[in-house]
N, C-alpha and C positions, 0 to 999 in steps of 0.2 A: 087391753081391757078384754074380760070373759063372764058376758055378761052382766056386762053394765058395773062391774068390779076392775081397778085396776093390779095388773097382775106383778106379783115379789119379782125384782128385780132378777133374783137368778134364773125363775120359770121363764120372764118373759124372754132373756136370753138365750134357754135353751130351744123354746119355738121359733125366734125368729131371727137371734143371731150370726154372724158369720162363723162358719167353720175356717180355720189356716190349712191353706193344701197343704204345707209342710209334714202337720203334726196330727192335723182333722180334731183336734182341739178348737174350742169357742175363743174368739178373739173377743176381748170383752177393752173398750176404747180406754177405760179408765184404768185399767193395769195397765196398759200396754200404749201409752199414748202415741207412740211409737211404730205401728204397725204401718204395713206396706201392701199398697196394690200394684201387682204388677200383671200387665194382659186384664184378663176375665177372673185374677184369683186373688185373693188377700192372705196372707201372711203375718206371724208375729215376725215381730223382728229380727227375732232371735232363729226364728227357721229360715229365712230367707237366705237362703246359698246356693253357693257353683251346685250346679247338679255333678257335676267333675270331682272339684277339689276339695269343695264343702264350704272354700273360703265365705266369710257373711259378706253379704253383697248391703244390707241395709244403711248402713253411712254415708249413705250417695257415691258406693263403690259402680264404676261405668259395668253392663252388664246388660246383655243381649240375650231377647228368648227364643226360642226356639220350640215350637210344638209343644208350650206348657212349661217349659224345664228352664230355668235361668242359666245361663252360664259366664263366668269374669269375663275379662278381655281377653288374657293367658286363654284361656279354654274354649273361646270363641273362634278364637284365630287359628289356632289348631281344627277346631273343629273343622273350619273351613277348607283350612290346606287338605285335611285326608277326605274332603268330600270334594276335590278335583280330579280329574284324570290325572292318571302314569302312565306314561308312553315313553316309545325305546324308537330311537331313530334307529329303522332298519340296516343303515350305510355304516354309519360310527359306532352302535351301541352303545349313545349316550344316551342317558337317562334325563326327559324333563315333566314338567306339569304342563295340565293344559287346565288354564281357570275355569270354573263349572257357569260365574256368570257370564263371564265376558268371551269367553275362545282364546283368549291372548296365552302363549308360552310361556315359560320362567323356567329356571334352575332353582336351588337352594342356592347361595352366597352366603359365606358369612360376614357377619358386619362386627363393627367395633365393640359393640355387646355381648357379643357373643354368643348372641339368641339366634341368628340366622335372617335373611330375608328374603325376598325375589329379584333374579336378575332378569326384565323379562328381555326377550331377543323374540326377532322375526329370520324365515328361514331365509338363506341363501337363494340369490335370483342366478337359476337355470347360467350354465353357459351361453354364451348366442352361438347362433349357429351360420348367423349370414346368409340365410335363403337356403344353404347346402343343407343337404339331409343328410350326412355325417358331419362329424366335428374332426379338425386334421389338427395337432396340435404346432406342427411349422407353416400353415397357413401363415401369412403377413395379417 
């Protein structure tokens, strides 16, 4: 109301309605019964995608935010891996990951998919030494 008048459905819309982060278009409930809140923003349905891959995430596709940005599973999971450490064992110059939450190791493995996965491993326990401060390797 403006003024003790109530205001044409498109005006009151364009004062108080939601904008779609997608598009920054007005999401109006009755076109779009379908619309989607995700975090702090609302979407038409139809803009709701990977920030990635563009796939529509709206069909109750699994989908993970990130700093505002939607992303699938595919695109999540990747994100993930390249937001861990590389590191290069100085001895072998093997190449592994080190997880960014947890600390734990991994390799790349592949798996029956063909997609790839984590093999994770812990390092090697030191030789012993037996009290001696060198190592002899025909010690008993």
């Amino acid at each position: 109301m403006l003024h003790g008048k109530p205001l044409h459905t498109a005006c009151h819309l364009k004062d108080y309605g939601v904008l779609c982060a997608g598009c920054g278009r007005l999401i109006d409930g009755r076109a779009d019964p379908g619309f989607v809140v995700a975090g702090d923003k609302s979407y038409h349905s139809a803009c709701f995608k990977c920030a990635e891959c563009g796939v529509s995430l709206a069909a109750g596709a699994p989908y993970h935010l990130v700093a505002g940005a939607a992303y699938c599973k595919l695109h999540d999971r990747r994100r993930k891996i390249t937001r861990d450490k590389l590191k290069v064992n100085s001895t072998t110059g093997e190449e592994f990951y080190v997880e960014a939450g947890t600390g734990r190791k991994y390799r790349h493995a592949p798996t029956a998919d063909g997609r790839g996965g984590k093999e994770y491993f812990e390092d090697a326990a030191p030789p012993a030494l037996g009290g001696a401060s060198t190592w002899r390797q025909d010690a008993p």
